[in-house]
Structures are given as C-alpha cells and as structure tokens.
C-alpha positions as CSV (number, residue, x, y, z in Angstrom):
1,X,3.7,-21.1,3.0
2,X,5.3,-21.9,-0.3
3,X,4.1,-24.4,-2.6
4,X,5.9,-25.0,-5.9
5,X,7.0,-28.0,-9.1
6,X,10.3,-28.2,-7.2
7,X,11.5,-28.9,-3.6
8,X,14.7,-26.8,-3.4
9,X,12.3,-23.8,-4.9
10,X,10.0,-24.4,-2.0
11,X,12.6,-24.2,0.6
12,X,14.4,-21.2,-1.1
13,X,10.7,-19.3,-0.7
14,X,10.7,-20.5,2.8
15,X,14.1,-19.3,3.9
16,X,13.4,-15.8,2.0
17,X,10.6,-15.7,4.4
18,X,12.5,-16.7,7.5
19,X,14.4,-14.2,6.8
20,X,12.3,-11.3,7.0
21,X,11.2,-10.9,3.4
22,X,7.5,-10.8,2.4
23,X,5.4,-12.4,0.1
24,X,6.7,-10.8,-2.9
25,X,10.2,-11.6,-1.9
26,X,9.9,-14.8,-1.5
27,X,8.1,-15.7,-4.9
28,X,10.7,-13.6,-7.1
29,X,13.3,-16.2,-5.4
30,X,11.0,-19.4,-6.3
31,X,10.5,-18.0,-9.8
32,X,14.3,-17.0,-10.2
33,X,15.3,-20.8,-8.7
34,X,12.4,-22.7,-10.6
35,X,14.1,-21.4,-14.1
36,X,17.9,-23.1,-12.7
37,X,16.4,-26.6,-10.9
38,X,13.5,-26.9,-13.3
39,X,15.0,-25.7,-16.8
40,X,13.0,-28.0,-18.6
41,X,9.8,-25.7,-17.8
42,X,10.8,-22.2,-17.1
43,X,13.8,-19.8,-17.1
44,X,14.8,-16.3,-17.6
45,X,14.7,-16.9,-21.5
46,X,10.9,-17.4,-20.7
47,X,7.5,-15.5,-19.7
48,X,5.4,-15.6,-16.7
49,X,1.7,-13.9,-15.1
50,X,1.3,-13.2,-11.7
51,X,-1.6,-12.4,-9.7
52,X,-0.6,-10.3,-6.2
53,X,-2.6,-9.0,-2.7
54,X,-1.0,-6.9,-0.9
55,X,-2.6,-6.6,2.3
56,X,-2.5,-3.1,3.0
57,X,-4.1,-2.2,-0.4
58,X,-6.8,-4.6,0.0
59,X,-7.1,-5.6,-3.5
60,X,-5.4,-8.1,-6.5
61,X,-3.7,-6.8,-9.0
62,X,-2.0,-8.5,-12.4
63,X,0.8,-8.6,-13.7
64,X,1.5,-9.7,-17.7
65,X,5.6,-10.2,-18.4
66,X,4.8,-11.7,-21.5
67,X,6.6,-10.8,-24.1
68,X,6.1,-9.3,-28.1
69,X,7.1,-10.4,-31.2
70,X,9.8,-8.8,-33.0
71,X,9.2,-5.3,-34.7
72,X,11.4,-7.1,-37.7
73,X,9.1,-10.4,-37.7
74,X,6.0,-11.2,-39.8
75,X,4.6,-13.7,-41.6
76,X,6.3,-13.5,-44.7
77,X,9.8,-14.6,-43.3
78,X,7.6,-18.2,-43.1
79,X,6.4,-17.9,-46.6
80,X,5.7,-21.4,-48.1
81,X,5.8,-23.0,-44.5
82,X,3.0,-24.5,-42.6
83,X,3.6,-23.2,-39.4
84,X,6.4,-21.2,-37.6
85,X,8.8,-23.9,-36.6
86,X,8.4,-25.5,-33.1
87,X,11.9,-25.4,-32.5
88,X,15.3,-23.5,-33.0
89,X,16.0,-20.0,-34.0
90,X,13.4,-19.7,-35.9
91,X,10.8,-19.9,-33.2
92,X,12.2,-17.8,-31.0
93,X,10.5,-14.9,-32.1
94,X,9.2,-13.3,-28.3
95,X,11.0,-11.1,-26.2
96,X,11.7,-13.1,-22.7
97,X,9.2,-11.4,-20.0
98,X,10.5,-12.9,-17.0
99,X,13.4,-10.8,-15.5
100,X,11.2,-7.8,-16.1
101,X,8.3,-9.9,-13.9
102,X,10.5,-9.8,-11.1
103,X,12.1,-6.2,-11.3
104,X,7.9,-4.9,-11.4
105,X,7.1,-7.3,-8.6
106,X,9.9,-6.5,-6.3
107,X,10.3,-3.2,-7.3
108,X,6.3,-2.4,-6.6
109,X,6.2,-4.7,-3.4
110,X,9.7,-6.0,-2.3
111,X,11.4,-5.6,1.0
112,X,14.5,-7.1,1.1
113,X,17.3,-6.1,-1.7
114,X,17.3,-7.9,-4.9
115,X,20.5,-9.2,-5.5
116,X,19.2,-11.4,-1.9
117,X,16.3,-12.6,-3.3
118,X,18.1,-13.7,-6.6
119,X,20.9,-15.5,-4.2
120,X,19.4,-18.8,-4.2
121,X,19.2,-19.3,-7.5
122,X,22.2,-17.8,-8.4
123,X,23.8,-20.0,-5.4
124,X,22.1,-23.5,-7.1
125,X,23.2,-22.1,-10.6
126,X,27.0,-22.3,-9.8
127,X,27.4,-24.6,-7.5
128,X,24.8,-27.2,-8.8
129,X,22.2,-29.1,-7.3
130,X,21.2,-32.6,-8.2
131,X,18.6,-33.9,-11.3
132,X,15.4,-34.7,-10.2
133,X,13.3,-37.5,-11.6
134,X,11.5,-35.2,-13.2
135,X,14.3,-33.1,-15.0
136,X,15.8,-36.1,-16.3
137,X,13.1,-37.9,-17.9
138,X,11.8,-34.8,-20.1
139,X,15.8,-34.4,-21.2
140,X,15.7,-37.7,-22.2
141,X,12.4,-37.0,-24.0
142,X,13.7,-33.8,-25.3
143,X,17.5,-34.8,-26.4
144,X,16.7,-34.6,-30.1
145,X,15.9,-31.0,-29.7
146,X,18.8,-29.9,-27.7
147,X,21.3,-31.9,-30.0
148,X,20.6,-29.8,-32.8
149,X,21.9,-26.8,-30.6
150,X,25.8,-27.2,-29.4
151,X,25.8,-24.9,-26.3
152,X,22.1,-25.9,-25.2
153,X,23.6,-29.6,-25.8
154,X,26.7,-28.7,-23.9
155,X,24.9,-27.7,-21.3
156,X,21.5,-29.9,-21.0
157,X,23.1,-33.3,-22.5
158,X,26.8,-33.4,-20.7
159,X,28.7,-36.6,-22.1
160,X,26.4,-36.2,-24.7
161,X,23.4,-37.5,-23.2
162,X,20.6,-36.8,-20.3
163,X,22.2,-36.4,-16.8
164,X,20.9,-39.2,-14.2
165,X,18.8,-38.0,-11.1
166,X,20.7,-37.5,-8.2
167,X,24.1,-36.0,-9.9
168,X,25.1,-32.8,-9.8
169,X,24.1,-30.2,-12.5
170,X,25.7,-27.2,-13.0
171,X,25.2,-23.6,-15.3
172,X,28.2,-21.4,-14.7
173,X,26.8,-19.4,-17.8
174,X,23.3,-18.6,-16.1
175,X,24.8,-18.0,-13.2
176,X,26.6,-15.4,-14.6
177,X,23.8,-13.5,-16.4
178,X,21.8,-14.2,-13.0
179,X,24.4,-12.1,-11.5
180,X,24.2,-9.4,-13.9
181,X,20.6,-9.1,-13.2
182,X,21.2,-9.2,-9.7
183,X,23.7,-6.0,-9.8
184,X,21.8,-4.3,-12.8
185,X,18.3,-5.0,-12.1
186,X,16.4,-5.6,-15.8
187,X,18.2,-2.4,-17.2
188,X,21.3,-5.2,-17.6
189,X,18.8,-7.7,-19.4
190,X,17.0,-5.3,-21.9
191,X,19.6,-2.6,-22.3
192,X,22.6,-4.0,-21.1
193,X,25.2,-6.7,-21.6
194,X,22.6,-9.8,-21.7
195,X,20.3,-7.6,-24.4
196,X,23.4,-7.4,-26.4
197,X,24.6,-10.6,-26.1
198,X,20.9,-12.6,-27.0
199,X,20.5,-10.2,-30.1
200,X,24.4,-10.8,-31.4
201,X,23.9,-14.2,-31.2
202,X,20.5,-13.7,-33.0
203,X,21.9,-12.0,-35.4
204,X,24.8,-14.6,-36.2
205,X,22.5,-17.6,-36.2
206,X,19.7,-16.4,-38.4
207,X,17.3,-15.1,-35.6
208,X,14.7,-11.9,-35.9
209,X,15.3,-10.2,-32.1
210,X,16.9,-7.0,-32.4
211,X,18.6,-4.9,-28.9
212,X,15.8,-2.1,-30.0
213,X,13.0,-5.2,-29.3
214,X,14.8,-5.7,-25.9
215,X,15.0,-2.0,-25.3
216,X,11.2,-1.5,-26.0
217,X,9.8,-4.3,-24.0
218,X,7.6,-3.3,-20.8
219,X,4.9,-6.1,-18.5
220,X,1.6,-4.1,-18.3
221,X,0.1,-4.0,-14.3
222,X,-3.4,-4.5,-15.0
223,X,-6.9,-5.4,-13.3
224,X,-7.7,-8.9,-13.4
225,X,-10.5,-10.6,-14.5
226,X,-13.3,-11.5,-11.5
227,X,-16.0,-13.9,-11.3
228,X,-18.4,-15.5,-9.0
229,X,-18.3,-19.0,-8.1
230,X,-20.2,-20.3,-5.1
231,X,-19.6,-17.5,-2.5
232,X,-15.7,-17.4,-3.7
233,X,-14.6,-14.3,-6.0
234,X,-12.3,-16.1,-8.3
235,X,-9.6,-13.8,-10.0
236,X,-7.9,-14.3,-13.4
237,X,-5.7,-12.7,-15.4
238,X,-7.3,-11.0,-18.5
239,X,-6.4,-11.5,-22.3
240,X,-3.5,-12.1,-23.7
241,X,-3.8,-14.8,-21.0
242,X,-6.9,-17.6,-21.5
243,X,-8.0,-16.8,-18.0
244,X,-11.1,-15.9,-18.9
245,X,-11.8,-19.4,-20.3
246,X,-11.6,-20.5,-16.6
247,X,-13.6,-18.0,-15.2
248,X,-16.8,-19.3,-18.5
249,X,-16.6,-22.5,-17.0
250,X,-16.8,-21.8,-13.8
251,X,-20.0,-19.7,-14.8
252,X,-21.6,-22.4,-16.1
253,X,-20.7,-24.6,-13.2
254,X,-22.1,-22.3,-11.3
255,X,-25.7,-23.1,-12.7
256,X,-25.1,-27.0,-11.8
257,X,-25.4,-28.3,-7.7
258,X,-22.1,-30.3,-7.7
259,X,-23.0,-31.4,-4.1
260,X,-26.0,-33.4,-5.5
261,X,-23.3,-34.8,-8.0
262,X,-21.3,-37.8,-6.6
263,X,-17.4,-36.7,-7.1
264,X,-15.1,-39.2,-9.2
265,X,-18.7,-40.3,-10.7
266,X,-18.8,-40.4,-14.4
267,X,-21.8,-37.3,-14.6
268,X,-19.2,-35.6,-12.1
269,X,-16.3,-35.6,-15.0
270,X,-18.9,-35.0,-17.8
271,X,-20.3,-32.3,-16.9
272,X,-16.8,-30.8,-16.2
273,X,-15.8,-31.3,-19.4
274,X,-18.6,-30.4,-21.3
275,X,-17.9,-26.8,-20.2
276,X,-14.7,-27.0,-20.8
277,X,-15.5,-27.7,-24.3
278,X,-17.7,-24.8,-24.9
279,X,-15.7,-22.9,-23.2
280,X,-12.4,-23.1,-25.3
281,X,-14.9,-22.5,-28.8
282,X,-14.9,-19.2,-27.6
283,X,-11.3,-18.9,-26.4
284,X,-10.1,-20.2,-29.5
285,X,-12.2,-18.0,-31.6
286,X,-11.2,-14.5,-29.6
287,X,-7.7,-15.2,-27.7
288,X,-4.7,-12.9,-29.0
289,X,-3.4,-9.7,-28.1
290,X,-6.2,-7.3,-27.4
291,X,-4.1,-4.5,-28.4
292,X,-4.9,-6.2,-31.8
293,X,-8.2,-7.4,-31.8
294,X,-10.6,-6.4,-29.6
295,X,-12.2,-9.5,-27.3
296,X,-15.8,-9.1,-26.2
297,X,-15.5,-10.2,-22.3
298,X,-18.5,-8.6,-21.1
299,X,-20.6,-10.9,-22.7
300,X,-18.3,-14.2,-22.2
301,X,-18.3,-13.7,-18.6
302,X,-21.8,-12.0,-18.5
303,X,-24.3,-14.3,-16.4
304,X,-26.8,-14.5,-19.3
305,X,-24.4,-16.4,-22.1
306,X,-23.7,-18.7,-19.3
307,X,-27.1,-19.7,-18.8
308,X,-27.5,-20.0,-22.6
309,X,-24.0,-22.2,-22.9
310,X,-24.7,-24.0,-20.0
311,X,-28.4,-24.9,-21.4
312,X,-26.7,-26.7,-24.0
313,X,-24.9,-29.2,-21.8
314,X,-26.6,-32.7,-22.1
315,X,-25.5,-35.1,-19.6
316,X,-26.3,-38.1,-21.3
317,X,-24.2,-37.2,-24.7
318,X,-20.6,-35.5,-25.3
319,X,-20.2,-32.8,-27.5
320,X,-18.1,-32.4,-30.5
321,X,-15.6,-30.2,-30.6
322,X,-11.7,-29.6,-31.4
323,X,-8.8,-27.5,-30.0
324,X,-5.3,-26.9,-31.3
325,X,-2.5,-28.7,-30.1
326,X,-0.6,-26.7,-27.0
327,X,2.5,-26.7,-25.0
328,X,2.8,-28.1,-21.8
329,X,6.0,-27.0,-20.0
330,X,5.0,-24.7,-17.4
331,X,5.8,-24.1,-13.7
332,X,3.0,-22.7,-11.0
333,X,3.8,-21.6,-7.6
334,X,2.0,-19.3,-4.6
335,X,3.4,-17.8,-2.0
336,X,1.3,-16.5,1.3
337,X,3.1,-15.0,4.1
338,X,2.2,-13.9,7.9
339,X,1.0,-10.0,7.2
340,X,-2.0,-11.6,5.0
341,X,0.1,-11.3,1.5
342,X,-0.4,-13.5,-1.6
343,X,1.7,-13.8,-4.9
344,X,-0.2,-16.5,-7.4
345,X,2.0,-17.2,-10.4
346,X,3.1,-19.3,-13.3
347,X,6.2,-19.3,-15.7
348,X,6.7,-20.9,-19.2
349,X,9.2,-21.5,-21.8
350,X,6.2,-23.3,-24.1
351,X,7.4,-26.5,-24.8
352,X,10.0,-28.5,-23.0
353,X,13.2,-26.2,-22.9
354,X,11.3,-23.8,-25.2
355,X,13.3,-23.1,-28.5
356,X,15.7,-25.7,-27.5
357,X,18.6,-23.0,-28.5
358,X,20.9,-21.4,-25.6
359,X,21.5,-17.7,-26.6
360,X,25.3,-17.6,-27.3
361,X,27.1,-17.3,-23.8
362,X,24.4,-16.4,-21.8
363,X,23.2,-20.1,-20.4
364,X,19.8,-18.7,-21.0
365,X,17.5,-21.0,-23.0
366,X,15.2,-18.7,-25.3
367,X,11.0,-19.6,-25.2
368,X,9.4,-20.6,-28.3
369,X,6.0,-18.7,-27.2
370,X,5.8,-17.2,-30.7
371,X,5.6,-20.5,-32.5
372,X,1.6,-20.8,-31.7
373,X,1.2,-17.3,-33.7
374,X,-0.4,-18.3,-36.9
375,X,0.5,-17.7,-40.3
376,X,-2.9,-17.9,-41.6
377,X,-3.9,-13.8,-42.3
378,X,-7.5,-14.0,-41.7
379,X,-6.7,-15.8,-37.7
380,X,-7.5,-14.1,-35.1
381,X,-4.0,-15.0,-33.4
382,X,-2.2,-14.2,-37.0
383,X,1.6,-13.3,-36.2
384,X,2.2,-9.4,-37.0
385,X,5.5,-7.1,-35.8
386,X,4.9,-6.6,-31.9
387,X,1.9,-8.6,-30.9
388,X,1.7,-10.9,-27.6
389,X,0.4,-14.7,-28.7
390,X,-2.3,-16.3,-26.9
391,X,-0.8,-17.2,-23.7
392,X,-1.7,-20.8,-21.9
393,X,-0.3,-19.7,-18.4
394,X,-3.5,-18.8,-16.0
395,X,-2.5,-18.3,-12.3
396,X,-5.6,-18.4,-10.1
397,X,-6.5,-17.0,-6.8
398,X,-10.4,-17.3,-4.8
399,X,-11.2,-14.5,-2.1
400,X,-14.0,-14.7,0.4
401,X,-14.6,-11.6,1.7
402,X,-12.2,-9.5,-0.3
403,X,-9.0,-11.3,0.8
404,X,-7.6,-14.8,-0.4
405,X,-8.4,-17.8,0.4
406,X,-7.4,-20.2,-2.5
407,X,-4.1,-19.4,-4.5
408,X,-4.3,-22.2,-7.4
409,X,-2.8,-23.1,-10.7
410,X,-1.2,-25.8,-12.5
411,X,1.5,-26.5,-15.2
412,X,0.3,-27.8,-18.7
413,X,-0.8,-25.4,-22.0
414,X,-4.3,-26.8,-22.8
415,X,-5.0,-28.2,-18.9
416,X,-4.8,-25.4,-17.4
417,X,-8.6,-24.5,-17.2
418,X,-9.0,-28.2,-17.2
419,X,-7.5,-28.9,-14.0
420,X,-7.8,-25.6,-11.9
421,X,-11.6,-26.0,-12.7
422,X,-11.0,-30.1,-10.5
423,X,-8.8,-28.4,-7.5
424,X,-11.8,-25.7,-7.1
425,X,-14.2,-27.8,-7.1
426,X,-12.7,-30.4,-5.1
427,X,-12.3,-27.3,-2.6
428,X,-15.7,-25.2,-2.7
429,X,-17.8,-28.0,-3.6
430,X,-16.8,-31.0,-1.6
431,X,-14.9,-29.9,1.1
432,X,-11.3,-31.6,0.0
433,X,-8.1,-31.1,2.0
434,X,-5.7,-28.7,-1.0
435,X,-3.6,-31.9,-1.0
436,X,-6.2,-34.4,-1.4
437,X,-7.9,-31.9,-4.2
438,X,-4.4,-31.7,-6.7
439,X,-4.0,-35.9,-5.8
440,X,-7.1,-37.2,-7.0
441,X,-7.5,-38.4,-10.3
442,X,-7.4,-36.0,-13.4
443,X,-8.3,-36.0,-16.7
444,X,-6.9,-34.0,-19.7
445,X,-9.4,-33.4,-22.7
446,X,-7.8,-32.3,-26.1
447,X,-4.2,-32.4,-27.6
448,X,-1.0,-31.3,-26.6
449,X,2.0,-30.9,-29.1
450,X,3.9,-33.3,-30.9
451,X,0.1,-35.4,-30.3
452,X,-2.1,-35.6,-33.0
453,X,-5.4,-37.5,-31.2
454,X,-7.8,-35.0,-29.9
455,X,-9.0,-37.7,-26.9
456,X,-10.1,-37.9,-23.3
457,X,-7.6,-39.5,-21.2
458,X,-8.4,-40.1,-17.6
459,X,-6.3,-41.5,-15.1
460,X,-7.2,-45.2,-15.2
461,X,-7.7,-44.9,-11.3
462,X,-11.0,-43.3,-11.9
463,X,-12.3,-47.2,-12.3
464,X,-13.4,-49.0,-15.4
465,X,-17.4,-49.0,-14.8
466,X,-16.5,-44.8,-14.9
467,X,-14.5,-44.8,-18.3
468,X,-17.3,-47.3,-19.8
469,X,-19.7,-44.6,-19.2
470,X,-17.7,-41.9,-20.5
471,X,-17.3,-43.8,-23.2
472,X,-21.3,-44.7,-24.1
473,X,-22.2,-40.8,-23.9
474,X,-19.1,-40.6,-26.7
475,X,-16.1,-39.8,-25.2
476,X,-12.9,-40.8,-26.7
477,X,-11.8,-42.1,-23.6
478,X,-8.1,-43.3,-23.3
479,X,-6.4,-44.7,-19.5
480,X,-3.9,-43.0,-18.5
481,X,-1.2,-43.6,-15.6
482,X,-2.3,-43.5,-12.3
483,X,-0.3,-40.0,-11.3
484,X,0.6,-39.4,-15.5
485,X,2.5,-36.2,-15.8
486,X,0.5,-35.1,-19.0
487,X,-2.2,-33.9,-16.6
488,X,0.5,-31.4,-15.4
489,X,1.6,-29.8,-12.0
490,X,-1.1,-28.6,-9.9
491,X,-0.8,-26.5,-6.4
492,X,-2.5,-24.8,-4.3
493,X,-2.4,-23.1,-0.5
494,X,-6.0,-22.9,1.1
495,X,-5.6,-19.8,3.5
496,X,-8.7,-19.6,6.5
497,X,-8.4,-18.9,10.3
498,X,-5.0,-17.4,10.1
499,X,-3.7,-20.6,8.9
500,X,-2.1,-22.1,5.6
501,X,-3.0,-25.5,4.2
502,X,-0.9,-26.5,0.9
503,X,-1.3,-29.0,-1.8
504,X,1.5,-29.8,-4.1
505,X,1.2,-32.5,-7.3
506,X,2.6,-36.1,-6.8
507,X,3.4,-35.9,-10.5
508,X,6.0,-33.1,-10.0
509,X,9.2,-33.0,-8.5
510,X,7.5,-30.6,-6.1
511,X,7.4,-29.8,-2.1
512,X,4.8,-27.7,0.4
513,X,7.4,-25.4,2.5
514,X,6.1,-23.5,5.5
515,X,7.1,-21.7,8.4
C-alpha cells in the first residue's frame, strides 16, 4: 500500500510495486514524483527524513538528507536585517538533501535499478500531467513570490499567471536534471553538471552556495528516537528533526486514560494541546543541529519529566505560551509492501515553493530551510558556516511487537506534532479506521508564516458548545473550515493480520493506492 498528498504519486508507488520493486523502491519513485506533481511542497531543490524496516534486519533505522548551511554563510552577510529573508537568493542558504535521500535509500535497500524508479517522475516531468486543485490554489497564493524570479515565473506562472486545475503542466528543465540523476546517481547532483550549474547561478545572482558545499554534503543513517505509548513503540527521528517533541507529548499522554475521555469533547482537545504546549517550550529552547549544541534527550523523553510536565496540565485552564512562526509546505507519504517492509517519510521545500528562485537552467526550485536560522548570537538555532536548522519534518512509525504497525505523518511546519499526536490517538486510543482518524476534525495551535496571531483554530465542525468551552478555560479559539488546508496533509497505513488499511487527507490532493 501507498499513501501519499498526490494521486498520480500514489499510483506511481503502486505500479513500482507491481512491478517487482520493494518498499524502498517504490517510495524513492513517490518522493521523486511528489517534487514534479506537487512543486508547491517538495522537490529536488528540497530536504526530506525517512524512517525505514527492513524486514530481514528486524529493526528501524533513520535517515536525515537535510542539508547544511554554506561554509561561506554567517550572520554577518544579514548585518542590520531582522531576519534572513524569507524569500529569494538570499534565503537559499541550505544545500538540497533530497537526491542524496534517495541514492542512501535505494542504494542501502533498493531492488530494481534507479533510473526505473526515477521513470515516473521523469515521465510526468516532460510530458506533463494536469494542475490539481490543490497546486493551483497555493500558485495563486504564492504568485507574488515567483514573479520576482523570471525562470521560477516562466515556469510556475505560464501566461503570466497561476495555471487552472485540469491543464497540462509541464518542466522540460527538471526533467532534464531528473535524467541526469537518473544516469549519474547523486555524484551528477553534488559533483557533477547540476552542482555546477546551481552554484554558477549562485554565484551570478548574489547567492552564498559554493560547488565545494555541494561536494561536501553527506545524510547521516542514524538510530531513531523510541518511545512508549500504550503498548505501541513509537519511532521518531532524532534532532535536527523536532521528533522528539512528539515522542514528550505522547509521554505525557501516556499518564492520561483517553478511553475515559469522550473524543471530539472539548477536555479531549484540551488536554491534547496542553501538551503540546509544554512540549514545544522545550523544543524551542534546545532544537538545532546537535553537532552544535548539545540537546539533553535523556531527560526530555525520560519517564520522570513527563510525570512532572504532565502534573502541570490543568484541565479547567489553558496555559500561556508562544512559538515562532513556521512553514507549512511539506509532503508525507509511507510505503508498506508484501515481504513486511516499511518506508515512513516526509519532504519539504519550507514555505510554498521554498526560495521562490529556480536555479538557472536546472527547473529545480531551491528550499529556503535556512531562513528559520537566527541571527540573534546568543540563540540556540543562531546561523553559523555548516550547521543544519531546526527541521519541522517528523515522519512517524508505531510497532507492536518489534515490526510496524502504524506508518504516520502529516504535512505542515508547526502541526506536525499537533496532528500526528490526533491520528495516534484516534488509532491506539479509540479504535478509528486510519481514514476516519486523518478525516475528523483538527485543530492547529500556534502561528505559521506570513501569520502574526498565535491562536487556536479548530475546525468549526467540532460544534459551537465545544469552541465555547475552549474558549472559557482561555483558548484563543478561532473556526476554521470544515476540511481547512492549514491543518496540513495527514496519512497513514495501519498494517495488522497481513493486511494494509490506509488513510489519506481530504484536504490534499491525495489518493490510498494498493495492490
């Protein structure tokens, strides 16, 4: 089964399977088609986490294609300036992870040859496919950005404005650097023609990526982060990656009998996001590279400080807190296959399109990842010569027994720990159908970018006698749409008696594909 943001990734996973690849196959080819039919979220220009089992080692492992800054960039080339800029040259300051997510994932795991599993999104590159809903509405949200940029323009606003759903949209350019990588692996990316090309445009425009920067970037395989919830072991991927957030509030969940708590009730969304809040003061206190500065997981995931954080929840009164505005663009997709293998992952350019700037005549769009570094020298996440930023994306995946049984995750910067914390509980606690756990209404507590109001907004479907209680224990509740995209893109596959139940979000563009 295949579960992804986008319907033509979905069946590209699927027929990768059909045809005799594996698990690992098949979610390279989502990943590599999700950044050509959903280039508003994710692309080669971007980075990505994934979290795999491979059945015959009989454990999860992680893998972090995030990129580093620069060795060339530091603070002082934004002296006088609030922030790093949001968009344009300027923030493109991270070298892209993604191609070298796939070569470690299909290189470590892969059965069929590359260049196949690259096919389909090479295919849907250069011969088109047509706009979704989706795509079109965050182009049209977005077409400020991508004016200021002639090829990204050329490319993303034909005629000189968003394309409609339904026609045809086509990137001769990315297909041609997909082909590269397809015939040269990530040696053609990082030390060959596509290396060259980003960092001569770089250089011509005014950006700070150098070839060396390409040339020295390497992912990092490491061992993800575990926890208990209910008689799930819950995986994460560790730090530079706020996974661990997810795995505190599940923690202090843990101390709480949901069953005895009516879902969709107003104590039921409370206490949900009460840990979230208490959850993301430590996150945003610790969360940067931890080649930098050291982050003391032990005793965030220890059971003890989740007794004490959880003893500070009050159910009849919401805390105060604040979080820093995030990105939301983001793609999640899983992957389980026949032989018992699972691929959880998730892609990002940061914000919609990322930097908004097409790197000369590659048709790649470059991330603007580095942009939430801070300039401030005392920050924890202060920007310094190759460091890896706090990272939003969090894939998810929940054994019983030692072998999967939930792969989860969802699109959307600061609701990521936000939602996946819903789906599982939806799942462990109250028995939900995958599908019926991503459908049900969400919430989204804090600020995402370009959004100054740090409020509560719920899906108005939740019922007004809910939001008036929110409100009277002090939340600053605000309706959203019934299915609003700003609560982001949530999957997940539910894997038990040799069988594969999926769940894809009603807010994406997405599709469950399985064979």
């Amino acid at each position: 089964m295949v579960v992804s943001p986008h319907a033509l990734a979905s069946e590209a996973g699927a027929r990768i399977l059909a045809a005799g690849g594996n698990a690992f196959d098949a979610a390279v080819a989502v990943s590599a088609c999700l950044g050509v039919v959903y280039p508003h979220m994710t692309g080669m220009g971007g980075d990505s986490f994934w979290l795999v089992y491979h059945a015959g080692e009989g454990q999860v492992r992680a893998y972090n294609a995030s990129g580093r800054s620069g060795r060339l960039v530091h603070r002082g080339l934004y002296a006088g300036e609030p922030h790093i800029p949001f968009r344009g040259i300027r923030s493109a300051i991270t070298v892209p992870g993604m191609v070298d997510g796939w070569a470690a994932i299909h290189r470590a795991y892969g059965r069929l040859p590359f260049g196949e599993v690259l096919s389909p999104a090479i295919r849907y590159a250069e011969q088109g496919f047509p706009v979704s809903a989706g795509q079109a509405a965050f182009t049209r949200e977005a077409a400020s950005a991508l004016a200021q940029d002639a090829r990204a323009a050329s490319v993303y606003l034909p005629n000189g404005c968003a394309p409609e759903a339904g026609s045809r949209f086509v990137q001769p350019a990315l297909a041609r650097s997909l082909k590269r990588v397809a015939e040269g692996g990530r040696e053609a990316f990082y030390k060959g023609e596509i290396a060259r090309d980003i960092a001569d445009f770089m250089r011509r425009e005014g950006g700070y990526l150098t070839r060396d920067d390409f040339a020295d970037h390497a992912g990092r395989w490491e061992t993800p982060l575990f926890g208990r919830y209910r008689e799930y072991t819950v995986a994460q991927v560790p730090p530079n990656s706020q996974g661990f957030a997810g795995l505190m509030i599940l923690n202090m969940l843990d101390r709480f009998h949901l069953q005895s708590i009516e879902h969709g009730s107003a104590d039921y969304y409370h206490l949900l996001i009460e840990a979230v809040k208490l959850a993301f003061r430590d996150r945003d206190r610790y969360l940067t590279d931890p080649d930098f500065s050291p982050i003391p997981l032990d005793r965030l995931l220890s059971r003890p400080y989740a007794a004490e954080l959880a003893g500070r929840i009050r159910m009849d009164r919401a805390r105060e807190a604040d979080a820093a505005p995030m990105g939301r663009d983001t793609a999640y997709a899983a992957v389980a296959d026949a032989e018992g293998n699972a691929v959880s992952f998730i892609q990002s350019l940061y914000f919609e399109f990322g930097s908004a700037v097409a790197a000369g005549d590659t048709g790649i769009l470059l991330q603007n990842r580095g942009s939430f570094f801070s300039l401030d020298p005392d920050h924890v996440n202060r920007l310094e010569p190759g460091k890896r930023t706090f990272h939003t994306l969090m894939p998810a995946m929940a054994l019983l027994d030692g072998r999967p049984a939930i792969l989860y995750g969802t699109q959307g910067g600061e609701g990521q720990p936000q939602t996946q914390t819903a789906v599982l509980t939806r799942i462990a606690d109250y028995g939900m159908h995958p599908q019926e756990a991503v459908s049900a209404p969400r919430w989204l507590w804090g600020r995402t970018w370009g959004e100054p109001r740090r409020d509560l907004r719920i899906e108005a479907r939740v019922g007004r006698d809910v939001m008036d209680d929110l409100r009277r224990r002090g939340h600053p509740v605000q309706p959203a749409a019934d299915y609003d995209g700003c609560m982001g893109h949530a999957h997940a596959i539910v894997i038990r008696d040799g069988w594969c139940e999926g769940g894809v979000d009603p807010r994406s563009d997405g599709q469950v594909a399985g064979i």
